[in-house]
N, CA and C of each residue as an Amber inpcrd file, in Angstrom:
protein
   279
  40.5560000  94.8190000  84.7170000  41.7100000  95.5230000  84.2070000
  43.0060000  94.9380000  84.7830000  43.1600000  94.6040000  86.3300000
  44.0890000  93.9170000  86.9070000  44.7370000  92.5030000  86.2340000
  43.7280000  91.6740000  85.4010000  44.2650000  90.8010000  84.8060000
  44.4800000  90.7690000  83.2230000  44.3800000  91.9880000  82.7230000
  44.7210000  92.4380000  81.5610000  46.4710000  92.0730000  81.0400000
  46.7590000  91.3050000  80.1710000  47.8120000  91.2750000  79.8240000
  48.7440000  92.6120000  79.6380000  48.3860000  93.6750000  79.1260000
  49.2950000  94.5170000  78.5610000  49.3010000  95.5050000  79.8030000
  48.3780000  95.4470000  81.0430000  48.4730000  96.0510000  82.1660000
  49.3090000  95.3240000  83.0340000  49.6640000  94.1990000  83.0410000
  50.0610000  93.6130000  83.5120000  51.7340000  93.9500000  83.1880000
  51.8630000  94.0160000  81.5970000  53.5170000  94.1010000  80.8680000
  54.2050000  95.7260000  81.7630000  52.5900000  96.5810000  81.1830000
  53.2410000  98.2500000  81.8490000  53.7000000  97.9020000  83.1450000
  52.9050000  97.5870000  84.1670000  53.4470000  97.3770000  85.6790000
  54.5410000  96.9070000  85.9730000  54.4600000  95.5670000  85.1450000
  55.5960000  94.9850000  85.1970000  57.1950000  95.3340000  85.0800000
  56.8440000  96.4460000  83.7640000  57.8480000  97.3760000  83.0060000
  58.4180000  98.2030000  83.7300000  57.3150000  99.1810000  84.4440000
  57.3600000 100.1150000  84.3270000  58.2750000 100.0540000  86.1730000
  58.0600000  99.1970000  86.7340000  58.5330000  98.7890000  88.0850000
  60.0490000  98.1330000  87.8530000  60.1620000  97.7470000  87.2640000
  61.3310000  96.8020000  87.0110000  62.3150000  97.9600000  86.9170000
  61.7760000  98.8820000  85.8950000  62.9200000 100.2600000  85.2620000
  63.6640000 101.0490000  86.4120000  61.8150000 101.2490000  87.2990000
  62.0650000 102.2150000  88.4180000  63.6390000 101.6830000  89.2750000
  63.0750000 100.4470000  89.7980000  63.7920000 100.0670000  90.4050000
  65.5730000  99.8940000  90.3370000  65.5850000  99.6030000  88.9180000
  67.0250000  99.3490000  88.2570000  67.5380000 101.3060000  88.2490000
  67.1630000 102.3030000  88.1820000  67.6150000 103.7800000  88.1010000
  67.6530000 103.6140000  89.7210000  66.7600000 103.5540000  90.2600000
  66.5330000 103.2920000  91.8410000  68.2520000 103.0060000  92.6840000
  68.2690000 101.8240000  91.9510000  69.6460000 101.2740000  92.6070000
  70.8320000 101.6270000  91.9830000  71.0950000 102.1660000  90.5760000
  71.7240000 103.3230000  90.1900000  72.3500000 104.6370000  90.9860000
  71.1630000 105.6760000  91.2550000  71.3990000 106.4750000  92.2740000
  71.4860000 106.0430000  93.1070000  71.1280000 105.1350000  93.8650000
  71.2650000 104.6090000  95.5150000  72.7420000 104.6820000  95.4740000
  73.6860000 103.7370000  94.4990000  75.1520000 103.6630000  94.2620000
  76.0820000 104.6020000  94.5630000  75.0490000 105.5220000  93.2470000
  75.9140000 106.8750000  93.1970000  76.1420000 107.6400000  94.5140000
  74.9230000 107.8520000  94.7710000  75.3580000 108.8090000  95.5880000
  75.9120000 108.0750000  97.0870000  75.1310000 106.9600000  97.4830000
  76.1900000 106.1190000  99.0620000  77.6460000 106.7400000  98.3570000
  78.2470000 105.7330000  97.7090000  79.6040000 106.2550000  96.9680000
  80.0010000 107.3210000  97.3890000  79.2810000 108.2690000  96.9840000
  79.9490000 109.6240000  97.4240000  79.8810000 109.8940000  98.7200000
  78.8290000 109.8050000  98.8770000  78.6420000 109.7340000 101.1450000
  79.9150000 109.3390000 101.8000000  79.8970000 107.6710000 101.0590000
  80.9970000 107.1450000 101.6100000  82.6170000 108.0140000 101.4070000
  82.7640000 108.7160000 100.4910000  84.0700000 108.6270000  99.7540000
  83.6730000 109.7610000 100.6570000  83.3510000 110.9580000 101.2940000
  83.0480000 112.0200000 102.4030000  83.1620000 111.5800000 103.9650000
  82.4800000 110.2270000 103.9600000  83.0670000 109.7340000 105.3870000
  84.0810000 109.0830000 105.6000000  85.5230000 108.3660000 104.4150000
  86.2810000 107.5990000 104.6640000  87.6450000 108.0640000 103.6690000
  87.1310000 109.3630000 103.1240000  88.5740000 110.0960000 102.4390000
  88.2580000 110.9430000 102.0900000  88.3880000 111.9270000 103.1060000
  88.0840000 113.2920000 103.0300000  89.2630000 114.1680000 102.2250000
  90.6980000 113.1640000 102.1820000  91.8620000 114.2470000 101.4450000
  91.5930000 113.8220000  99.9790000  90.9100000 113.0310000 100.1220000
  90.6020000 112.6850000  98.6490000  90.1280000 113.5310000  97.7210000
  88.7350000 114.0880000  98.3390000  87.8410000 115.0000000  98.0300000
  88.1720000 116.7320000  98.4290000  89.2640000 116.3370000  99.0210000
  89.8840000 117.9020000  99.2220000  91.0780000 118.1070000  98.1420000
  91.2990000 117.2990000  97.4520000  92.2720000 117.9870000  96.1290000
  91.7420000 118.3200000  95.3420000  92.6570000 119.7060000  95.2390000
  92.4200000 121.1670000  94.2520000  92.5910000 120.5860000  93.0480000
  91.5590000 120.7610000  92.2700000  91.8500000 120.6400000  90.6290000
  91.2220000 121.8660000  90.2570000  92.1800000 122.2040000  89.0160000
  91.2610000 123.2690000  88.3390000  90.7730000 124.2680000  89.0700000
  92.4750000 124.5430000  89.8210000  92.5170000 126.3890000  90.4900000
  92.2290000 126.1290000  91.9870000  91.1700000 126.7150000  92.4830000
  90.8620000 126.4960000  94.0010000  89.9400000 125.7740000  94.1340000
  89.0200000 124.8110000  92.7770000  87.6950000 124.2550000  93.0480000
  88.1730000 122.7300000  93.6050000  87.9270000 122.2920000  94.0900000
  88.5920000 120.6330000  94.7780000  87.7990000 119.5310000  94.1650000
  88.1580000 118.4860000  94.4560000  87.8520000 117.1800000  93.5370000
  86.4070000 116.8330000  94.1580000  85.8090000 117.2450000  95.3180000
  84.5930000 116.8600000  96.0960000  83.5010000 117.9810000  95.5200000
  83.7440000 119.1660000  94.8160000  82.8950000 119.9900000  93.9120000
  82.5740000 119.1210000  93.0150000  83.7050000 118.7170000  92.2550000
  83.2650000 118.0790000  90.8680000  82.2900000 116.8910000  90.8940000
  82.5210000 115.8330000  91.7680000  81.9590000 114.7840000  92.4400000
  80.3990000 115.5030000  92.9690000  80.3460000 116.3480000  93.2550000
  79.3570000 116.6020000  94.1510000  78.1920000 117.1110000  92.9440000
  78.5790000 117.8410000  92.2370000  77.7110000 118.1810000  90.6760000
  77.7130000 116.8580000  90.0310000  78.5460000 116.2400000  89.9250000
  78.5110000 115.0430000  88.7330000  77.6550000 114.3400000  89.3310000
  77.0630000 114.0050000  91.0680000  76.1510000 113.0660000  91.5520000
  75.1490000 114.2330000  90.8760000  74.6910000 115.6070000  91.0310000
  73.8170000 115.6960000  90.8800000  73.2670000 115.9690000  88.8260000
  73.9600000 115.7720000  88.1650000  74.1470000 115.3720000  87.3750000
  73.2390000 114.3540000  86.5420000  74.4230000 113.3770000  87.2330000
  73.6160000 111.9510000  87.3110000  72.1540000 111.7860000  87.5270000
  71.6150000 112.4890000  88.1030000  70.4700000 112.4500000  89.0140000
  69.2940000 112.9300000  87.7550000  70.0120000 113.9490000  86.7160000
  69.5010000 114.7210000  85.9330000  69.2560000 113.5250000  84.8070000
  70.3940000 112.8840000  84.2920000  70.3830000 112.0840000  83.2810000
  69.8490000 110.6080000  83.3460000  69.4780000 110.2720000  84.5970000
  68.8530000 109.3570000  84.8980000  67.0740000 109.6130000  84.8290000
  66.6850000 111.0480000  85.2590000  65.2390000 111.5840000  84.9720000
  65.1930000 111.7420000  83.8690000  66.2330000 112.2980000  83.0800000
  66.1460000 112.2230000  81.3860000  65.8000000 110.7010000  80.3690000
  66.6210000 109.6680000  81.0800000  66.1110000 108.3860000  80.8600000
  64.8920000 107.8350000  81.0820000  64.2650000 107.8230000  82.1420000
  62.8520000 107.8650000  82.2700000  62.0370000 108.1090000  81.8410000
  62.1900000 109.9120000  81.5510000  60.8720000 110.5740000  80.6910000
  61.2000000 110.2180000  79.3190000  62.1210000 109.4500000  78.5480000
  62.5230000 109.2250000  77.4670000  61.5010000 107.6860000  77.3210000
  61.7840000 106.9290000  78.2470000  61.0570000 105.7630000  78.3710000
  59.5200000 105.8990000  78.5790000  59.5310000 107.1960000  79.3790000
  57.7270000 106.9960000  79.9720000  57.3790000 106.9990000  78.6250000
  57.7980000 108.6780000  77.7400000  57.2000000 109.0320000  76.5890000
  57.2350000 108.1520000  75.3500000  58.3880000 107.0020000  75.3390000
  57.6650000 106.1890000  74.0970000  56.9880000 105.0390000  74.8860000
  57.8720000 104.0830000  75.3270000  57.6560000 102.3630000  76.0490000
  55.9820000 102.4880000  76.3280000  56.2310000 103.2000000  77.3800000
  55.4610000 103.0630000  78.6800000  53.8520000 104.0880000  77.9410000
  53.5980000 104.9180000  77.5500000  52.6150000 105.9350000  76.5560000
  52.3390000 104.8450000  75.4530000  53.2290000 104.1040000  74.6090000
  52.4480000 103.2820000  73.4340000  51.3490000 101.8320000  74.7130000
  52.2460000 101.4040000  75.8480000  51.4090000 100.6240000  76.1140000
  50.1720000 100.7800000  76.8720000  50.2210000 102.2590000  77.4710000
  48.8330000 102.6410000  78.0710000  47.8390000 102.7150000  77.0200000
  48.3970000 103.6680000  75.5840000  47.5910000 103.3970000  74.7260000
  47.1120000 102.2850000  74.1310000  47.5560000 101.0320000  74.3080000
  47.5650000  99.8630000  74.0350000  46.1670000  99.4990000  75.1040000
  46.2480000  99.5160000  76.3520000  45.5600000  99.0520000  77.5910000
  44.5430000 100.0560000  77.1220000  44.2890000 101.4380000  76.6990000
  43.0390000 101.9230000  76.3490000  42.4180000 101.6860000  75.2900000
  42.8900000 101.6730000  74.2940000  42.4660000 100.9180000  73.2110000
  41.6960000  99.2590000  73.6360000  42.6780000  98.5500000  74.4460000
  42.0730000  97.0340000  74.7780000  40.7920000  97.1820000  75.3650000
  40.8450000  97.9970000  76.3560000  38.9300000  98.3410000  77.2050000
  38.2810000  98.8700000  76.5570000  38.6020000  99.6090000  75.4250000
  37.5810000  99.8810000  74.7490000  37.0630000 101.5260000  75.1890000
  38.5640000 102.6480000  75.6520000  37.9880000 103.8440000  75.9260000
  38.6860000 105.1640000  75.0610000
């Protein structure tokens, strides 16, 4: 099964993706870490009444976090599901 071509494509695929969302959030959120350890008045301006600019930032990382798992299960459920079915079909189960 290890030297199966289309097991080979999923792994291949399916690692490559991880990794690229991987370093996505890694971005996002250092970014914000950072922008908390090196401009804190930054993230302390009031927008929109008494809520401050480090609320908004702070939902929008987690957000992000949401729409990036939304990308995934979008990918597992077609990409990544036609080629397992592909690899079961190939063995013959």
């Amino acid at each position: 099964m290890v030297r199966n071509p289309t097991f080979q494509t999923l792994v291949h695929e399916r690692t490559r993706f991880a990794w690229i969302l991987t370093g996505l959030m890694l971005a996002v959120y250092l970014g914000f870490i950072g922008l908390i350890a090196f401009d804190k008045a930054l993230l302390a301006t009031k927008v929109g009444g008494t809520a401050s600019l480090g609320l908004f930032l702070g939902v929008g990382v987690i957000l992000f976090a949401f729409l990036l798992t939304g990308i995934y299960v979008m990918r597992a459920n077609g990409r990544y599901d036609a080629l397992s079915a592909e690899l079961q079909r190939s063995l013959g189960r």
